[in-house]
PALUMPA-36640 format. One record per residue: residue in one letter; x, z, y of N, C-alpha, C in turn; residue number from 1. Coordinates in nm, 4 decimals. Layout:
N
<r residu="A" n_east="X" n_up="Z" n_north="Y" ca_east="X" ca_up="Z" ca_north="Y" c_east="X" c_up="Z" c_north="Y" num="NUM"/>
...
//
This chain:
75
<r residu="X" n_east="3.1556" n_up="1.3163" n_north="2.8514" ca_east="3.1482" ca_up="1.2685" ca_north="2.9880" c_east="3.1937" c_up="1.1234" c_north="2.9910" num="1"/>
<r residu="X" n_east="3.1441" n_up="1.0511" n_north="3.0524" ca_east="3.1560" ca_up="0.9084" ca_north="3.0922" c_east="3.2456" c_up="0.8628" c_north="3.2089" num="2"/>
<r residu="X" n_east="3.3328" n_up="0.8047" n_north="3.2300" ca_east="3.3958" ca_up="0.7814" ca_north="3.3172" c_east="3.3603" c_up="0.6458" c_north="3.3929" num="3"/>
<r residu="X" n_east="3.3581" n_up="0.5947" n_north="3.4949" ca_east="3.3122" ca_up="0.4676" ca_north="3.5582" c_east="3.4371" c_up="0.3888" c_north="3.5704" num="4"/>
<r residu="X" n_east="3.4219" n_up="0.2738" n_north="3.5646" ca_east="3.5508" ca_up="0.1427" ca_north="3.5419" c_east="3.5875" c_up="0.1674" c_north="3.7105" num="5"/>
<r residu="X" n_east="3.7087" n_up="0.1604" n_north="3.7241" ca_east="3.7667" ca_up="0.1102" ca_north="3.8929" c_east="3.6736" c_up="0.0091" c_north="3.9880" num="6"/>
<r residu="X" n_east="3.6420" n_up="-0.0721" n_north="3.8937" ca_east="3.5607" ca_up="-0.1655" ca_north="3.9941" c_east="3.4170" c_up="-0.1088" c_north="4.0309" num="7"/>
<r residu="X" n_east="3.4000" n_up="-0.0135" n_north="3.9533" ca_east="3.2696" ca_up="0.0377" ca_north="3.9685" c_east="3.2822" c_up="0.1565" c_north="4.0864" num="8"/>
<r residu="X" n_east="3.4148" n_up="0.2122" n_north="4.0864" ca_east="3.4347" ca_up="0.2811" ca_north="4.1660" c_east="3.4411" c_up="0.2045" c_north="4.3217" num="9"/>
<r residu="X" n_east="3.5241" n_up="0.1377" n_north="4.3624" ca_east="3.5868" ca_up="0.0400" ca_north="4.4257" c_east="3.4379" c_up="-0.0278" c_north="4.4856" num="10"/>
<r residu="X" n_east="3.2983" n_up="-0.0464" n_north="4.4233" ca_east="3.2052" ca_up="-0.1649" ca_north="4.4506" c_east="3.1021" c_up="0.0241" c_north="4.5363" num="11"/>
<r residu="X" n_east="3.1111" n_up="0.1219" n_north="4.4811" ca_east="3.0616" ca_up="0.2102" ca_north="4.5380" c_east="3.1512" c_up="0.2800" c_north="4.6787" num="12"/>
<r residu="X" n_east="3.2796" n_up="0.2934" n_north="4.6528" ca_east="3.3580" ca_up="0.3009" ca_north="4.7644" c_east="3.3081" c_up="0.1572" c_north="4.9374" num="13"/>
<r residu="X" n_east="3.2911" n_up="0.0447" n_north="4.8812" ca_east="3.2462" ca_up="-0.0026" ca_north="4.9717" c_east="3.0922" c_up="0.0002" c_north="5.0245" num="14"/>
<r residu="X" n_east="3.0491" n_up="0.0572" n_north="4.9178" ca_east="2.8622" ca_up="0.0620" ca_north="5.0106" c_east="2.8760" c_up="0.2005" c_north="5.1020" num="15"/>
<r residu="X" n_east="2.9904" n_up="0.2558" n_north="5.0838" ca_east="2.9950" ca_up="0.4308" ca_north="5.1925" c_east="2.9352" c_up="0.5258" c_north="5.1250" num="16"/>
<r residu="X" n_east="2.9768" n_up="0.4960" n_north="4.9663" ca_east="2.9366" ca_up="0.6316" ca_north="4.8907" c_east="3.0683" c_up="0.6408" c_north="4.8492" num="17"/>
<r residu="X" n_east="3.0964" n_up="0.7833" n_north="4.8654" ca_east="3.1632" ca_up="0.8956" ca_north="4.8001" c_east="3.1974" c_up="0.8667" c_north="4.6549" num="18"/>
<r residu="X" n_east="3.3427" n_up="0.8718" n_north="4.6062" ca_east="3.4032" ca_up="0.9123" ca_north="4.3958" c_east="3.4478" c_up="1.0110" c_north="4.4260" num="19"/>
<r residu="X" n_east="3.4587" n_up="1.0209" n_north="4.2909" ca_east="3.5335" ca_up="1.1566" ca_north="4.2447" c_east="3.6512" c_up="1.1389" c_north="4.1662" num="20"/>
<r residu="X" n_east="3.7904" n_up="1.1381" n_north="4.2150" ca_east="3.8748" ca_up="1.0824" ca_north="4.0851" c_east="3.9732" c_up="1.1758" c_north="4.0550" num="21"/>
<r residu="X" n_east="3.9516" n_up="1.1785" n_north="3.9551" ca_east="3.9902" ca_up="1.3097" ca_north="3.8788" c_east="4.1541" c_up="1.2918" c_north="3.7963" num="22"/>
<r residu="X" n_east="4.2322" n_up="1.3587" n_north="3.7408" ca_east="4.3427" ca_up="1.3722" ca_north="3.7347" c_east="4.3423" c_up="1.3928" c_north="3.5681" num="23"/>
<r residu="X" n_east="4.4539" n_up="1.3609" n_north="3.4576" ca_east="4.4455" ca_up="1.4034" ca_north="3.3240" c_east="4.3751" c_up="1.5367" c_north="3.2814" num="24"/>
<r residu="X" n_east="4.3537" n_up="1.5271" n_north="3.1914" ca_east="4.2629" ca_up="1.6895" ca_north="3.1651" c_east="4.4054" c_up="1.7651" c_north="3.1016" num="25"/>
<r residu="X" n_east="4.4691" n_up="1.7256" n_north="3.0549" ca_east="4.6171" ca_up="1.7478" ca_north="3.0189" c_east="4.7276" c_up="1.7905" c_north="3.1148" num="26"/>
<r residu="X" n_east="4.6771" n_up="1.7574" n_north="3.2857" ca_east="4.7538" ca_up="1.7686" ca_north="3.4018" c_east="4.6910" c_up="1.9251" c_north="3.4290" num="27"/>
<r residu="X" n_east="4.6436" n_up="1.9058" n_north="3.5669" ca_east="4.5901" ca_up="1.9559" ca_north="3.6368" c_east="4.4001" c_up="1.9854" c_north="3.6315" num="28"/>
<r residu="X" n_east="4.3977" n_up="1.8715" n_north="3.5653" ca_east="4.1946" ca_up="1.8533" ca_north="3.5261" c_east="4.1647" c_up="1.9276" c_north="3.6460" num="29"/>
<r residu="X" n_east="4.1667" n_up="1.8323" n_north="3.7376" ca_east="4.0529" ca_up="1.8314" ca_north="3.8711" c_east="3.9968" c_up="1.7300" c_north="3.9180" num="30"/>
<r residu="X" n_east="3.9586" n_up="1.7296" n_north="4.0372" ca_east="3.8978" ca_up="1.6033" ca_north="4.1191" c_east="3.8987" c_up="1.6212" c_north="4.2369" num="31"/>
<r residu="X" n_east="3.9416" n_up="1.4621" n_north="4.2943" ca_east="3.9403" ca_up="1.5324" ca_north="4.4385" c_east="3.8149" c_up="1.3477" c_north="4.4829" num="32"/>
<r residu="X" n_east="3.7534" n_up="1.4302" n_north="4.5940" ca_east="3.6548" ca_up="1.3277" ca_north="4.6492" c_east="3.7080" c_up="1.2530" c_north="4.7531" num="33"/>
<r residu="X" n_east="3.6697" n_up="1.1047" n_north="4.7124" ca_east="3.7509" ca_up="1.0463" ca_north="4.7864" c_east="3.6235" c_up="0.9103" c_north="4.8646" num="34"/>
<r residu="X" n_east="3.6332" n_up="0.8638" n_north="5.0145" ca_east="3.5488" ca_up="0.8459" ca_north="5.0774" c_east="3.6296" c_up="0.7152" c_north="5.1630" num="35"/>
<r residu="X" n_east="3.5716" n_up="0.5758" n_north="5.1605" ca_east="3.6276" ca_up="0.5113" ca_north="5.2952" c_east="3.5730" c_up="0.5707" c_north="5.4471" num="36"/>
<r residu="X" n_east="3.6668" n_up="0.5659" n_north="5.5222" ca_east="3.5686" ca_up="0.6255" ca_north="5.6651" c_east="3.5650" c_up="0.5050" c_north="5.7313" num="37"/>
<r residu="X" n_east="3.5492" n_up="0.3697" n_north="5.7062" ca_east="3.4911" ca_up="0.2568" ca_north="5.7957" c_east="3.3364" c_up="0.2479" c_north="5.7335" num="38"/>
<r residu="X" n_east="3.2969" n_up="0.3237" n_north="5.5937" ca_east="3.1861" ca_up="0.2818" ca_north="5.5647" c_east="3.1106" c_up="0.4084" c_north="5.4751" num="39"/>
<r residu="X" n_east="3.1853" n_up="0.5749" n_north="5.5948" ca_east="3.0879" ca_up="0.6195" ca_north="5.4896" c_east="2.9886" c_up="0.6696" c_north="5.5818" num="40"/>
<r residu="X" n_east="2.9064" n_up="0.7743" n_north="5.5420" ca_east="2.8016" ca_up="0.7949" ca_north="5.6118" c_east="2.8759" c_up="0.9580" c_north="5.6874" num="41"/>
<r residu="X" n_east="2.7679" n_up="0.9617" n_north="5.7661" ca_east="2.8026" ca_up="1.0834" ca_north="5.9043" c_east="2.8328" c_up="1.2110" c_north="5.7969" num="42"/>
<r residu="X" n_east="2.7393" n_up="1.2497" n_north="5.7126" ca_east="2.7427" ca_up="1.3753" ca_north="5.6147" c_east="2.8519" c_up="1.3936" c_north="5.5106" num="43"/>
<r residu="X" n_east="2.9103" n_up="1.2544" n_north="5.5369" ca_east="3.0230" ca_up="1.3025" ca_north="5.4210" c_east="3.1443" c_up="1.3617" c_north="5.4300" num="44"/>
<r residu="X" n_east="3.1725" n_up="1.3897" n_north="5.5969" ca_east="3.2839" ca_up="1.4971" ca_north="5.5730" c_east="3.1877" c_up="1.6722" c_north="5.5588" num="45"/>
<r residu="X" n_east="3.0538" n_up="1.6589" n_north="5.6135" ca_east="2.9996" ca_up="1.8008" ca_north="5.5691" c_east="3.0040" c_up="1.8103" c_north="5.3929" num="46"/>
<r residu="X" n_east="2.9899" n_up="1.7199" n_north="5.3778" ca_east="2.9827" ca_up="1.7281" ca_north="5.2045" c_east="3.0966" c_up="1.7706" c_north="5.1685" num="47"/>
<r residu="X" n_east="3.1896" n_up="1.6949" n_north="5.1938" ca_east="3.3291" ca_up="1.7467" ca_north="5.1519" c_east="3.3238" c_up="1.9164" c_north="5.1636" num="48"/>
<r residu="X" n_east="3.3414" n_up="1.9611" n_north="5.2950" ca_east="3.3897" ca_up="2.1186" ca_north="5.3770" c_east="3.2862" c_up="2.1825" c_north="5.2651" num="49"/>
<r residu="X" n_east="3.0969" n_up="2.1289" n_north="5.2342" ca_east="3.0449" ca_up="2.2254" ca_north="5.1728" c_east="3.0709" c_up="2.2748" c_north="5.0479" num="50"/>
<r residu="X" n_east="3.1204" n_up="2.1536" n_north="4.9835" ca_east="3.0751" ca_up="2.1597" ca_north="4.8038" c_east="3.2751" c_up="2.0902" c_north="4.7781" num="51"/>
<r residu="X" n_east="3.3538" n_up="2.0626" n_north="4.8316" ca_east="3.4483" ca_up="2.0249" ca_north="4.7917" c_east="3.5349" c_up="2.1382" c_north="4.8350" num="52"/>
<r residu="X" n_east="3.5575" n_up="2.2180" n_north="4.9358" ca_east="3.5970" ca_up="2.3093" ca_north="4.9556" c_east="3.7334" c_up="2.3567" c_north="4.9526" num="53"/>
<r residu="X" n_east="3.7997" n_up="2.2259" n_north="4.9545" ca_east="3.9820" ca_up="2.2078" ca_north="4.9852" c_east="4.0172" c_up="2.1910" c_north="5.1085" num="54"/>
<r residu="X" n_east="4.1197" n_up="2.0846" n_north="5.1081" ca_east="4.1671" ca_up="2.0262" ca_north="5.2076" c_east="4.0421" c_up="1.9117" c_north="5.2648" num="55"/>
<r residu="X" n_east="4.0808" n_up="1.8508" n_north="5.3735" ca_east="4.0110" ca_up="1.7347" ca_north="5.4044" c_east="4.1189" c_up="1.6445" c_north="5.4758" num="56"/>
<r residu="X" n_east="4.1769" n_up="1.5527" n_north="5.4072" ca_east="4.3055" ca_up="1.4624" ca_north="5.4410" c_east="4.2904" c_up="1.3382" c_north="5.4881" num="57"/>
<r residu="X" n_east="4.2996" n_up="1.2982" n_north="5.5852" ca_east="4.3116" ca_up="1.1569" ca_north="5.6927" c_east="4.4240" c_up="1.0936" c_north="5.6861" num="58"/>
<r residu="X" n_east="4.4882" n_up="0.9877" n_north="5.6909" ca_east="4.5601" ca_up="0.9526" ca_north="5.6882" c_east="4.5606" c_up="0.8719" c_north="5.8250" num="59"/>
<r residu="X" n_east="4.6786" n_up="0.8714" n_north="5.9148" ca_east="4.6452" ca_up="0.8408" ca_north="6.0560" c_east="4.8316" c_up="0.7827" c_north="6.1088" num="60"/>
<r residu="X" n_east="4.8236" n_up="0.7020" n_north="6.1958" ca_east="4.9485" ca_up="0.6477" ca_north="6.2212" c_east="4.9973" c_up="0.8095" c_north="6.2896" num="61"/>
<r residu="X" n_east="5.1382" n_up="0.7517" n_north="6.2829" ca_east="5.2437" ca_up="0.8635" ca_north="6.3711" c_east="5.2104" c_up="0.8343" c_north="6.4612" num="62"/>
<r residu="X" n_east="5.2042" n_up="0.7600" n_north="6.5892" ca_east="5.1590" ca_up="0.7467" ca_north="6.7250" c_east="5.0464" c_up="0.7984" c_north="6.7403" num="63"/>
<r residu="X" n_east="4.9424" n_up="0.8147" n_north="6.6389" ca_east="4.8282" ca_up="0.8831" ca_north="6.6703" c_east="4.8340" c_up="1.0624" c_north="6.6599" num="64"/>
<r residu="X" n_east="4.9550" n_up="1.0458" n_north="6.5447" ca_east="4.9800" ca_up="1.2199" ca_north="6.5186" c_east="5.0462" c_up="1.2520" c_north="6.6595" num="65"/>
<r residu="X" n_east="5.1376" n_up="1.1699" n_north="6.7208" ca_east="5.1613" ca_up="1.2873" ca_north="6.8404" c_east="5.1329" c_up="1.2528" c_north="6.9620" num="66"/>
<r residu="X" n_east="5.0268" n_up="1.1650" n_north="6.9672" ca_east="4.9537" ca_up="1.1846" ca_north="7.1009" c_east="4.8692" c_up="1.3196" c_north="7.1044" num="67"/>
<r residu="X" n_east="4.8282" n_up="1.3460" n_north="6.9224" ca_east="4.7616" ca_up="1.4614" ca_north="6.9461" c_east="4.8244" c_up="1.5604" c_north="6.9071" num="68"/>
<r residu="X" n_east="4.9350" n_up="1.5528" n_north="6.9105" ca_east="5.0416" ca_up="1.6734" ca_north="6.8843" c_east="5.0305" c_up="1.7462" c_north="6.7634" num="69"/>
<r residu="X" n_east="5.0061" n_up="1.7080" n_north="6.6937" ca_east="4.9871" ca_up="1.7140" ca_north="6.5182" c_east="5.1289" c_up="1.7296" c_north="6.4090" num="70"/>
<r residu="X" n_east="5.1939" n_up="1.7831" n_north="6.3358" ca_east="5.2906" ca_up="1.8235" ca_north="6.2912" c_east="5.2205" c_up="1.7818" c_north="6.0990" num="71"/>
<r residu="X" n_east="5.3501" n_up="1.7214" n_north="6.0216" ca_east="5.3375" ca_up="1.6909" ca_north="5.9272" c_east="5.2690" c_up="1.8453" c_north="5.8121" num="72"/>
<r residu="X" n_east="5.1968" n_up="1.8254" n_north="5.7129" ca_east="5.1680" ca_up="1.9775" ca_north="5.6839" c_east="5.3072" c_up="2.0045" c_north="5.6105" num="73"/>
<r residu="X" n_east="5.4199" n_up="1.9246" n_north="5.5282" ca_east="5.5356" ca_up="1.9511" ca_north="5.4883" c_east="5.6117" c_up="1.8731" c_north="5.5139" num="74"/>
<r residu="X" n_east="5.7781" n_up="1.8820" n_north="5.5148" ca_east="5.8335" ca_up="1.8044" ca_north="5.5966" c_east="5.8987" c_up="1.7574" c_north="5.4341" num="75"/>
//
């Protein structure tokens, strides 16, 4: 398997396509998909829920977590 250089990742992260970055094969050997949301496309959180089938993690200010009354998933 071939792995892609950071910048290659990084130059596809900005056109609003979807990586996959994966963890030591010595660790854990997984991948988790990872997406900008200023530039990805509408289908890519369905992509995620269909074929990624974990979590789906946002990262969002605290003022935004409790306007919507949102609780950390661990403290």
């Amino acid at each position: 398997m071939q792995l892609d250089s950071i910048e290659k990742a990084l130059k596809a992260l900005k056109n609003g396509d979807s990586i996959i970055v994966v963890d030591d094969e010595n660790r854990e050997n997984e991948g988790d998909l990872v997406a900008v949301t200023e530039w990805m496309h509408n289908d890519t959180v369905n992509f995620m829920a269909t074929h990624g089938r974990g979590l789906i993690c946002a990262p969002i200010s605290s003022d935004i977590a409790k306007k919507l009354d949102l609780n950390p998933m661990v403290s």
